[in-house]
C-alpha positions as CSV (number, residue, x, y, z in Angstrom):
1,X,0.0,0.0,0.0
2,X,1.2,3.6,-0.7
3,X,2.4,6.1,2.4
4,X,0.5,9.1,1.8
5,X,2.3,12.4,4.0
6,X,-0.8,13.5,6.7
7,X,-0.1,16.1,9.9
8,X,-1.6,13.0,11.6
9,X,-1.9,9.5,11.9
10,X,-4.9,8.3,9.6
11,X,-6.7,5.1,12.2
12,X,-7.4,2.2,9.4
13,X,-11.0,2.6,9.8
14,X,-11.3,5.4,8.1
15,X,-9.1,4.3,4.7
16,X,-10.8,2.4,1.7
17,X,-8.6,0.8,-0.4
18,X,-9.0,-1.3,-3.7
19,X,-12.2,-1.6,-5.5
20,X,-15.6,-2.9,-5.8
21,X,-17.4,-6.2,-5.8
22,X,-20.4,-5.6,-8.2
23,X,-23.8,-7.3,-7.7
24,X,-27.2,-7.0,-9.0
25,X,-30.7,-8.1,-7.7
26,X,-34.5,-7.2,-8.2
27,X,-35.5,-4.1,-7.1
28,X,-36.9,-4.1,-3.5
29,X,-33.8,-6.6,-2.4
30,X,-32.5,-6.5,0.7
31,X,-28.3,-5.7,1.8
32,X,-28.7,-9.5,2.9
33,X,-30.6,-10.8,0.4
34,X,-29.7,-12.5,-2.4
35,X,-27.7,-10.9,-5.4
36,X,-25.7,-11.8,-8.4
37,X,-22.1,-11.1,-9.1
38,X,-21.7,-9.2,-12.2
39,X,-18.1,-10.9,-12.6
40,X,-14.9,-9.7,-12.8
41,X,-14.5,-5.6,-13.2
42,X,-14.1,-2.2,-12.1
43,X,-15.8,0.7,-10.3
44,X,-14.4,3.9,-12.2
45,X,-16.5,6.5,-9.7
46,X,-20.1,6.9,-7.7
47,X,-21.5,9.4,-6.1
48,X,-24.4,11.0,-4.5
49,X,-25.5,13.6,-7.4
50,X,-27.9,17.0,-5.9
51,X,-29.7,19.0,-8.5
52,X,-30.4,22.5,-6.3
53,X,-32.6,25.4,-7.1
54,X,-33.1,28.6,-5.6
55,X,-36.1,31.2,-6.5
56,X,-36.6,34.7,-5.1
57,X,-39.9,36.4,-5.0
58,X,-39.6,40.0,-6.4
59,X,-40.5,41.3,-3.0
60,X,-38.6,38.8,-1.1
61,X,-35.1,39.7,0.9
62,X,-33.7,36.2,1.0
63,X,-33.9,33.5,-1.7
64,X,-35.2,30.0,-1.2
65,X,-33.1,27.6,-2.0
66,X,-34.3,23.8,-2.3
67,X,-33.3,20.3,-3.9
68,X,-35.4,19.6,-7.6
69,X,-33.6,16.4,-7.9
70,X,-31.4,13.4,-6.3
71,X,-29.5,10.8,-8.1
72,X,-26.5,8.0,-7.7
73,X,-24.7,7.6,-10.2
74,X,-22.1,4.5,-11.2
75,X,-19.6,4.6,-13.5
76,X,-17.8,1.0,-13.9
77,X,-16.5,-1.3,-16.3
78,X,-16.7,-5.1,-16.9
79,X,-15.0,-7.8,-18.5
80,X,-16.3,-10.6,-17.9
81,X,-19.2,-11.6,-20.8
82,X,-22.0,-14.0,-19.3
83,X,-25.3,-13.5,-20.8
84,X,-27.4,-14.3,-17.7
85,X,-25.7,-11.8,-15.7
86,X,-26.0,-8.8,-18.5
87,X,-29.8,-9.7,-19.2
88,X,-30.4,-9.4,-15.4
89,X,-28.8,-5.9,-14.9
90,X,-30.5,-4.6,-18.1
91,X,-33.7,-4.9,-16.0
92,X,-35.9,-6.6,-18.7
93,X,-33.8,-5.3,-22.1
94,X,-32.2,-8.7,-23.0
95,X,-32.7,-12.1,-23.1
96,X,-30.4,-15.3,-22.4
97,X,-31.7,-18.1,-24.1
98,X,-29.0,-21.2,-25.0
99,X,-28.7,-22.8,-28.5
100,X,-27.2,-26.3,-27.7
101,X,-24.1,-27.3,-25.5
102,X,-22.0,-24.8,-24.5
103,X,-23.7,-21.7,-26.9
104,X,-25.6,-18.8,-25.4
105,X,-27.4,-16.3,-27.3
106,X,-28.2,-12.6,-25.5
107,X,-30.7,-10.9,-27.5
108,X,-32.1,-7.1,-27.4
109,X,-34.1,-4.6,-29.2
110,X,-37.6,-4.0,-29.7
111,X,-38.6,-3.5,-25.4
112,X,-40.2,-0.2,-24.3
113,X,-40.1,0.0,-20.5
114,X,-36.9,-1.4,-18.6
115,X,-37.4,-3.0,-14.5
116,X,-35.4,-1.0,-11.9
117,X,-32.3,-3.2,-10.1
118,X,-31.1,-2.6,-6.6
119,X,-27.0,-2.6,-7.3
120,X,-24.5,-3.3,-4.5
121,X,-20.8,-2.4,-4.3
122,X,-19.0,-4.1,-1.9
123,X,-14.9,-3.7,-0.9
124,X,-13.4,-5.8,1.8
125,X,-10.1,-5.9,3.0
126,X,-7.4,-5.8,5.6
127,X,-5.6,-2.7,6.4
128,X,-3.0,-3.2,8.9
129,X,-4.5,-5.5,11.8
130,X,-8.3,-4.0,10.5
131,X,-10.8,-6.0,8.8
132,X,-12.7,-2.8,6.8
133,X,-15.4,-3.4,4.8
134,X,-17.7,-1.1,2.9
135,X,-21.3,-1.9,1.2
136,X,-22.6,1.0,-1.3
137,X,-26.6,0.1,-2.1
138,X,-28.6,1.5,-4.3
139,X,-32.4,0.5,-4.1
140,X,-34.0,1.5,-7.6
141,X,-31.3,2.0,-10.4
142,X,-31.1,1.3,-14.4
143,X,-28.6,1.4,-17.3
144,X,-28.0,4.8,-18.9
145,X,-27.5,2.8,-22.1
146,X,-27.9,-0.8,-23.7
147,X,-24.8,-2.8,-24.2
148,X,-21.3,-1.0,-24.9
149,X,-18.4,-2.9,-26.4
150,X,-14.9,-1.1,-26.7
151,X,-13.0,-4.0,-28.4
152,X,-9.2,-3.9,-28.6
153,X,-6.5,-4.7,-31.1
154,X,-5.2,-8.6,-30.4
155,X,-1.7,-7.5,-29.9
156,X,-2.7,-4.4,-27.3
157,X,-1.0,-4.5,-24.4
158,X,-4.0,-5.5,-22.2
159,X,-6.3,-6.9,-25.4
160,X,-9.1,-7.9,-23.1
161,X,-12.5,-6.4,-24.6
162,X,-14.5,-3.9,-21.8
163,X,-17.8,-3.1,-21.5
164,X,-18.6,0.5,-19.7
165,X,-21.5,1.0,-18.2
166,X,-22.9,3.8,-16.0
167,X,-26.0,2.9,-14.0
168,X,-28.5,5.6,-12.7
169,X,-30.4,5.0,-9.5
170,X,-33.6,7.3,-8.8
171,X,-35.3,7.9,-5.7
172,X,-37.1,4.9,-4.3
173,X,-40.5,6.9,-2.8
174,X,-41.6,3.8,-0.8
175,X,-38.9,4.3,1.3
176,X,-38.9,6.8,4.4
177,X,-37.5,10.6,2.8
178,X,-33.9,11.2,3.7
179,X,-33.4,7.2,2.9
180,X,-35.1,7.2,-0.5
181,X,-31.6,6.3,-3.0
182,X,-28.9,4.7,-1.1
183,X,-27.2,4.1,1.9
184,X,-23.2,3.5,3.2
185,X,-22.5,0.9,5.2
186,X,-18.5,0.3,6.7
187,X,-18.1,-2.1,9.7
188,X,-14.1,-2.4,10.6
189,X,-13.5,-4.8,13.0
190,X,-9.9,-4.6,15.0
């Protein structure tokens, strides 16, 4: 691990390091319920996005400001190609069916309304003599887009094929306000 320079002692609780185990579920599952593994990967970025507003009556001193919109937003790549897993996050979009041993056929196009997924990132590790783990879960999120391919030359350096993907997650209004898009989870355990 890298030594980053701090005027004080960072306690290991309070560091994430490495990446993201991505899973996928139907909407309305649970932290403990049971998801699937979107396969090998990476988590690019995510975060909490806040759309503000402010209006000010002509006769008004002070404006009013307010919130007209909350997202999450996750930026990530994948690697691994397994049709059952990519029909699953695409929330109704495409279809796994199998042609004969060993052949899988994903199919697409023609759909007009797409099922919200709950998503879950999960990083785990040990830092020092601390077991930290973190648990990012979105309750209602799709794909911005269908199925991206950015193919490589065979003799690139890393000539594996990746498949971006940023998922949007809206707010969930069956859920209590102040809780309605995600929460953080990190447990540490010394």
């Amino acid at each position: 691990m890298p030594l980053y320079q701090n005027t004080a002692t960072v306690p290991s609780q309070y560091l994430t390091v490495g990446n993201y185990k991505i899973e996928s579920a139907p909407y309305g599952t649970t932290a403990g319920g049971t998801w699937v593994n979107l396969g090998a990967g990476i988590v690019n970025k995510f975060g909490y996005n806040v759309t503000k507003y402010d209006v000010q009556a002509g006769n008004s001193a002070d404006p009013i400001e307010g919130v007209s919109d909350e997202t999450f937003t996750i930026d990530a790549e994948l690697i691994e190609y397994e049709a059952s897993r990519l029909a699953a996050l695409s929330g109704g979009l495409l279809t796994k069916s199998t042609g004969g041993s060993g052949v899988t056929v994903l199919k697409g196009g023609g759909k007009t309304s797409i099922t919200e997924r709950a998503i879950k990132l999960t990083n785990r590790r040990l830092i020092g003599s601390v077991t930290s783990s973190t648990v990012v879960l979105v309750y209602k999120a799709t794909l911005d887009t269908g199925l991206q391919f950015t193919a490589k030359s065979d003799n690139d350096a890393d000539p594996v094929n990746v498949m971006p993907l940023t998922i949007t997650a809206k707010l969930d209004t069956t859920k209590t306000a102040g809780e309605q898009l995600f929460s953080i989870t990190r447990t540490y355990n010394a």
